[in-house]
C-alpha positions in Angstrom: -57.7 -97.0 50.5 -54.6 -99.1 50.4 -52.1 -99.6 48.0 -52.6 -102.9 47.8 -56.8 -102.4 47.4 -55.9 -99.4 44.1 -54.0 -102.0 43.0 -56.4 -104.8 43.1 -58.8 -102.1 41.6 -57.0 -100.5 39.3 -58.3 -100.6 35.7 -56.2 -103.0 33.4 -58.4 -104.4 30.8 -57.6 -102.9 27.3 -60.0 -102.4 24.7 -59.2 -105.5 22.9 -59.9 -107.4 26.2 -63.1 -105.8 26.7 -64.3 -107.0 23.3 -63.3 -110.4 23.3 -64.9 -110.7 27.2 -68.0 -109.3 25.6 -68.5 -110.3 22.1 -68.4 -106.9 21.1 -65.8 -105.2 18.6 -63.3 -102.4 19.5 -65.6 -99.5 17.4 -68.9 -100.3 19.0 -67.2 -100.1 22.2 -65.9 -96.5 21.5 -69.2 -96.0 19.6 -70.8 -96.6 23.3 -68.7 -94.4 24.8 -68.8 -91.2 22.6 -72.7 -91.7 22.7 -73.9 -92.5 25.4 -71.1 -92.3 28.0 -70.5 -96.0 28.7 -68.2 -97.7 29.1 -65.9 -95.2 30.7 -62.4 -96.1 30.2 -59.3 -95.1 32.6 -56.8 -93.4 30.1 -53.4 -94.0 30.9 -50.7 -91.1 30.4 -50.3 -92.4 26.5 -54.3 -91.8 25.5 -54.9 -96.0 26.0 -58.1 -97.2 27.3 -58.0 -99.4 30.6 -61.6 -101.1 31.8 -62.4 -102.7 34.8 -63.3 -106.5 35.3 -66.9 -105.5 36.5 -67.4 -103.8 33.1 -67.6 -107.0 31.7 -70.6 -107.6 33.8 -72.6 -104.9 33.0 -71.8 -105.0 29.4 -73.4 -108.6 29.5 -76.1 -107.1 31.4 -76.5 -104.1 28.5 -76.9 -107.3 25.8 -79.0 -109.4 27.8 -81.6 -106.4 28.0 -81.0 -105.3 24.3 -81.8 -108.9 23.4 -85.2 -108.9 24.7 -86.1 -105.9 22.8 -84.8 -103.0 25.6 -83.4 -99.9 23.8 -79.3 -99.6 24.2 -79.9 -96.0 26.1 -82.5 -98.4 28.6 -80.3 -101.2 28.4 -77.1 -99.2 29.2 -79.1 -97.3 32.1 -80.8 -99.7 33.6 -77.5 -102.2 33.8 -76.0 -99.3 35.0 -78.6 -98.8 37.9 -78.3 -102.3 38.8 -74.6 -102.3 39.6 -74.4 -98.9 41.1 -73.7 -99.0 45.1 -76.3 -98.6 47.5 -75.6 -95.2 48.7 -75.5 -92.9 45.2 -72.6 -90.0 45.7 -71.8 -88.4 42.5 -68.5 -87.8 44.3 -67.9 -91.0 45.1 -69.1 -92.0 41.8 -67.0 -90.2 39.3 -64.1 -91.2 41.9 -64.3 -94.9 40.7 -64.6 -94.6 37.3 -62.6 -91.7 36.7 -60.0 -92.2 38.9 -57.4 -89.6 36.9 -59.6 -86.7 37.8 -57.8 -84.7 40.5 -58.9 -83.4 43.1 -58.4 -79.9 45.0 -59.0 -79.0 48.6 -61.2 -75.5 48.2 -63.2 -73.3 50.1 -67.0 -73.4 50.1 -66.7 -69.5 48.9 -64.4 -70.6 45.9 -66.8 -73.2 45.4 -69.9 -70.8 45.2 -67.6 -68.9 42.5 -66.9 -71.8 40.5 -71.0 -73.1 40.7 -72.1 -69.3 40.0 -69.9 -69.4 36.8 -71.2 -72.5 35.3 -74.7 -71.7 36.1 -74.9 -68.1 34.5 -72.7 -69.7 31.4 -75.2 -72.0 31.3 -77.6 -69.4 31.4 -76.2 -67.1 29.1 -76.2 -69.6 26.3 -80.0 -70.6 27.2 -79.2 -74.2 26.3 -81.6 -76.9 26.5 -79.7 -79.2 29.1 -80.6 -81.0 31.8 -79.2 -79.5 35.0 -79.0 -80.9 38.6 -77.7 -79.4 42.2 -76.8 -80.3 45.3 -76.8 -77.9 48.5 -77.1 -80.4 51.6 -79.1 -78.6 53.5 -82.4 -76.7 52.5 -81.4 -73.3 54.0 -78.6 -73.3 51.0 -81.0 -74.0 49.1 -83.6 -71.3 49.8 -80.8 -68.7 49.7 -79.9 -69.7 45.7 -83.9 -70.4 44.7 -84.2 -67.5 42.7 -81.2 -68.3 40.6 -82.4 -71.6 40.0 -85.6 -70.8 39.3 -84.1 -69.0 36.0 -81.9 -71.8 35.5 -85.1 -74.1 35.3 -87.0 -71.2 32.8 -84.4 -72.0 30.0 -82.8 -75.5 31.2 -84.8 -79.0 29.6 -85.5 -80.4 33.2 -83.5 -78.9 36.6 -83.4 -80.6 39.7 -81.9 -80.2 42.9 -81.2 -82.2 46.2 -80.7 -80.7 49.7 -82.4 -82.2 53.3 -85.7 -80.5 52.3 -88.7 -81.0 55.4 -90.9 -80.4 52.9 -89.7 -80.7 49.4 -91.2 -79.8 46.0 -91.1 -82.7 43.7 -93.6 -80.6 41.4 -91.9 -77.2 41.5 -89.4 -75.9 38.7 -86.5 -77.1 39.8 -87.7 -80.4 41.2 -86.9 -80.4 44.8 -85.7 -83.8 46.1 -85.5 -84.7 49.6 -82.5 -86.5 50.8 -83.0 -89.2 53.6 -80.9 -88.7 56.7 -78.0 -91.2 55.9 -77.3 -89.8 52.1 -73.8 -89.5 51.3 -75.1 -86.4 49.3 -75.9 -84.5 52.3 -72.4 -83.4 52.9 -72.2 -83.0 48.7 -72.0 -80.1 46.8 -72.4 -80.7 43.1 -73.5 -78.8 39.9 -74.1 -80.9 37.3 -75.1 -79.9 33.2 -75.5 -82.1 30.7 -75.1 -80.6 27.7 -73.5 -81.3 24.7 -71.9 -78.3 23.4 -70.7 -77.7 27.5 -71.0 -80.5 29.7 -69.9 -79.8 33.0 -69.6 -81.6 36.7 -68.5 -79.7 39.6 -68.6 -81.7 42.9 -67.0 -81.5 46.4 -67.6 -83.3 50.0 -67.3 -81.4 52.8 -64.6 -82.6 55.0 -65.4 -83.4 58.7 -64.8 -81.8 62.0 -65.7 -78.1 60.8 -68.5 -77.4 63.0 -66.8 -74.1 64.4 -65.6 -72.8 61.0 -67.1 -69.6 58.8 -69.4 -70.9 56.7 -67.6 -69.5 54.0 -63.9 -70.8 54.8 -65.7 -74.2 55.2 -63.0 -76.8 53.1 -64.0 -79.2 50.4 -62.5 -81.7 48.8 -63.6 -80.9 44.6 -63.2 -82.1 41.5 -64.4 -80.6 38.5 -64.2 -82.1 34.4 -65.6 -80.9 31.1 -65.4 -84.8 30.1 -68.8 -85.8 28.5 -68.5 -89.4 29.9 -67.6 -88.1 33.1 -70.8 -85.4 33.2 -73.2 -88.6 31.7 -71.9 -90.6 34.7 -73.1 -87.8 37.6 -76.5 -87.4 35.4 -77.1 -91.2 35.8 -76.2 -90.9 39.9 -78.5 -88.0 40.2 -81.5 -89.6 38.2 -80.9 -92.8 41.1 -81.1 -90.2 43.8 -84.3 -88.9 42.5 -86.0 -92.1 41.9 -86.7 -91.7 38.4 -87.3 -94.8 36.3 -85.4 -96.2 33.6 -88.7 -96.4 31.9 -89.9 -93.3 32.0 -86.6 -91.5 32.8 -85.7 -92.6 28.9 -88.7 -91.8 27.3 -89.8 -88.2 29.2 -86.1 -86.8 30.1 -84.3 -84.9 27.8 -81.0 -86.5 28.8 -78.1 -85.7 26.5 -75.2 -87.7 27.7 -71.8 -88.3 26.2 -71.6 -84.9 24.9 -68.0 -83.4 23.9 -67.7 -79.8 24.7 -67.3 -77.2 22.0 -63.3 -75.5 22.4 -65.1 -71.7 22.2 -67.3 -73.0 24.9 -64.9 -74.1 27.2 -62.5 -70.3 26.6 -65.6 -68.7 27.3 -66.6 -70.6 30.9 -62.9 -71.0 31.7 -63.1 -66.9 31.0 -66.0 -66.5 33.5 -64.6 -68.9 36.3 -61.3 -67.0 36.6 -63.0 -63.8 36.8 -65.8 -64.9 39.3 -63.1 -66.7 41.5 -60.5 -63.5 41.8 -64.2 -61.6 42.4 -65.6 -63.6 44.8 -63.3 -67.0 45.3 
């Protein structure tokens, strides 16, 4: 992208804008936010809250739905769905809205560390999230099933998306089939939403690496511990997998907006280091 496109993109609404473009005040904006992960603000270096003009729009669109009788967590999800791209990439995703998160070129075996960590944390602590992962292709997959498969015995709902032949939309995890010209093919991404740990890891793979060790393989990653940020991959995910606003509302167990617990985050940050100097 071009400086002159970051510019013409760059958040610069404040929060005082935002309510007076919307009707709403300044608390039930931050309200939103802390609950249900929307609107997500870019914060500037002093803690302010930036929006972008299109937030407008799909505030309006939250209000015209909650105005007919839609729930907020509908409304907000379904206007959401609406003015997400075309192509879903949680990578892409959390790179527009978050566009402070930074991002670090890794190794696909520094990578497996890093997903390994937040899975058995997750696993340790047997919470009741909702879990999702992406592995491109199915052979990755097939290789981490069993791990998975104790993910989904103690997780609310686990899915997981790779370029499956012959996927299992009724297993535990929920396999999902990615069509041939998904962005998330060349994604890697572990995703918990959780609200005592919510966690996003996701990377692309970067091109021209067809004669490099699988496990030197580079990625471009970012990672965040940012409830907003972790709600916003969820959403992306549920696209991917077709679930309806309808039913994904009333059925799922999603717990977005969640702000992570401080022992929580010692304890994973604990486990990463030691899994990435043991395997990384």
């Amino acid at each position: 992208m071009d400086s002159d496109a970051a510019v013409a993109q760059a958040p610069s609404l404040t929060i005082g804008e935002l309510a007076s473009r919307t009707g709403l005040s300044a608390p039930t904006l931050r309200m939103w936010e802390q609950r249900h992960g929307f609107p997500v603000p870019h914060r500037l270096a002093s803690g302010h809250r930036r929006y972008r003009e299109e937030d407008v729009a799909v505030i309006q669109g939250v209000l015209r739905r909650k105005d007919l009788g839609t729930r907020l967590d509908l409304a907000i999800a379904a206007a959401l769905s609406e003015a997400a791209p075309t192509t879903p990439s949680v990578y892409a995703q959390l790179r527009r809205a978050h566009p402070g998160l930074p991002s670090h070129r890794l190794k696909k075996s520094t990578l497996r560390a890093l997903s390994w960590a937040i899975e058995d944390e997750f696993c340790a602590k047997a919470d009741r999230a909702v879990i999702y992962g992406a592995f491109q292709h199915e052979k990755y997959f097939r290789i981490a099933q069993p791990r998975w498969r104790e993910l989904a015995r103690v997780a609310a709902s686990a899915t997981v998306f790779a370029a499956f032949t012959d996927a299992d939309p009724a297993g535990s995890p929920m396999e999902v089939s990615l069509p041939a010209d998904a962005p998330m093919r060349r994604e890697w991404a572990v995703v918990c939403s959780s609200r005592e740990l919510p966690v996003v890891l996701t990377a692309w793979e970067l091109p021209g690496q067809d004669d490099v060790k699988d496990g030197d393989r580079l990625f471009e990653s970012m990672w965040s511990l940012d409830g907003a940020a972790v709600a916003e991959a969820a959403r992306v995910c549920d696209r991917i997998a077709g679930r309806s606003v309808d039913a994904g509302g009333s059925e799922r167990p999603a717990v977005p907006g969640g702000v992570p617990d401080r022992s929580a985050m010692t304890t994973l940050f604990n486990r990463v280091v030691a899994y990435v100097d043991r395997f990384g």
